[in-house]
N, C-alpha and C positions, 0 to 999 in steps of 0.2 A: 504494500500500500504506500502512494506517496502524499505523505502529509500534504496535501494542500493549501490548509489553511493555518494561520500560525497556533488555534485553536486548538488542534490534534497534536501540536509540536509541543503546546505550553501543557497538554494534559496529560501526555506520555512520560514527558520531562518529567512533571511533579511528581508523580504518581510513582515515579524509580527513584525517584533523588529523596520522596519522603520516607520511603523503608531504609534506604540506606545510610540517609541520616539520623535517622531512629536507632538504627542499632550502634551506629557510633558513638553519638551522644548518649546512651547507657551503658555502651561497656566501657568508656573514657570518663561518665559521669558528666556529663556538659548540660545541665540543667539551664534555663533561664531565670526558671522560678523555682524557690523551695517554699511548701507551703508547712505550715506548723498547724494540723486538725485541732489538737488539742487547744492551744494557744488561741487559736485563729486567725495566727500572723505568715504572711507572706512574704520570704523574701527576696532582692533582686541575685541570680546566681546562686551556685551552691553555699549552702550555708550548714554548719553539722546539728545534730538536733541540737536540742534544750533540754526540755523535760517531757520527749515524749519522742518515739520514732515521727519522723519526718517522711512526706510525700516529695517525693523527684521527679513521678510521674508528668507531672502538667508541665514541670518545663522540658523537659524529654520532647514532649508532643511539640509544645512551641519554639524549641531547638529547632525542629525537625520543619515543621510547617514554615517559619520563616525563610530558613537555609533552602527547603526545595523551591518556594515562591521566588528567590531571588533568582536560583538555577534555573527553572522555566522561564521566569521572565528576559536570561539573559540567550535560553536558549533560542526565545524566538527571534531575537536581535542577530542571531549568525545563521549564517549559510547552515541547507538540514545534514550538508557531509559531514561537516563537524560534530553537529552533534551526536549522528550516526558512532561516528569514530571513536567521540569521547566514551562513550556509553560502551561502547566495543573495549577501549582503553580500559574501564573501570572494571568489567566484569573480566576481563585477562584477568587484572591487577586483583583482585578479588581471591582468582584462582589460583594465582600463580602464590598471593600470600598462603594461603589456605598448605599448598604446597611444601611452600620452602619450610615455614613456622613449624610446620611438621615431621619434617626432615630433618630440622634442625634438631629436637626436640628430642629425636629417635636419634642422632649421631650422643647429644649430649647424654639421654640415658645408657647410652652402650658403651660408649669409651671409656677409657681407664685414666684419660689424665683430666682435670677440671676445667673444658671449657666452660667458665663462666660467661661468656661472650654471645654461645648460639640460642640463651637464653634471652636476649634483646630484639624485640618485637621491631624496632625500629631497622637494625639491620637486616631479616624478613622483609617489612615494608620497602625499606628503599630497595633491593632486588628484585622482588614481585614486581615496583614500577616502571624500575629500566626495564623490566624484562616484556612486560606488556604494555610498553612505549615502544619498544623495538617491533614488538610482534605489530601490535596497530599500524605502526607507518608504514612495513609491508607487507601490510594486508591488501589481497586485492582492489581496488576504485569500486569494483561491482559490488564488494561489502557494505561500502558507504555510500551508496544510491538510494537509497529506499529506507525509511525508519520505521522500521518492526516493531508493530504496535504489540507485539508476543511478549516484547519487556516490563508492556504491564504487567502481567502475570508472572514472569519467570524472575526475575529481579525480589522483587515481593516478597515468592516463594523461599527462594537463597536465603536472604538477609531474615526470614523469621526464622529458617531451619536454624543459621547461624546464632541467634538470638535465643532461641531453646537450646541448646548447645553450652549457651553460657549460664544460662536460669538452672540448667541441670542440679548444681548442687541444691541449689534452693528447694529442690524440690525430693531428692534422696536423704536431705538426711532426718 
């Protein structure tokens, strides 16, 4: 399908950029708002509780809702290859962390000598992005012709599997 109208650009955009920002800002904790039930105060950004466990949730949501409303809104401002691209770039990068974090994870418990180092998510991160920065750029042109509206769905799908994933202990012990 090609998006025709910037409509279908701004609604696919949201609709991926708001799961994916959701699960970042909870497992990073990037709240906008912390509310206090108990209390019935609110406040701006993380804040740790008081006298009572604290809700993270509503700024999680408005993390998320802002962050994707800026990304659709700048989506519909560029050409739809890029945005094609980017969204191709993000889910490599997704996978390729998903990957590496893993690998690393599996070298670090089997070795004998103390890499403390393959324990840093960030170097994970920065190789998953060259790695699906490279992969993106030469990617076919015919990949980035068309913006697959399937990313409503499948994007979504990821970032909650990913998101239960993390909730796991919360819920075992």
């Amino acid at each position: 399908m090609m998006a025709s109208s910037k409509l279908a650009v701004f609604t696919i955009v949201f609709s991926v950029a708001c799961a994916v920002i959701y699960v970042i800002s909870t497992e990073l904790n990037l709240p906008l708002l912390t509310y206090h039930p108990v209390i019935g105060e609110v406040d701006f950004l993380w804040t740790p509780e008081r006298r009572s466990p604290v809700m993270y949730w509503y700024g999680w949501m408005l993390t998320s809702m802002l962050g994707a409303l800026a990304l659709a809104a700048t989506a519909t401002a560029v050409p739809e290859s890029w945005v094609q691209r980017a969204i191709l770039c993000g889910c490599l990068a997704a996978v390729a962390y998903l990957i590496f974090y893993t690998l690393a994870l599996f070298i670090y418990d089997k070795a004998t000598v103390e890499l403390e180092f393959l324990k840093s998510r960030s170097l994970s991160l920065g190789a998953a992005l060259v790695a699906a920065a490279a992969i993106s750029f030469f990617a076919p042109a015919n990949w980035n012709e068309r913006l697959w509206p399937g990313w409503v769905c499948v994007v979504p799908i990821g970032a909650l599997a990913v998101l239960a994933y993390y909730l796991t202990p919360y819920f075992t012990r």
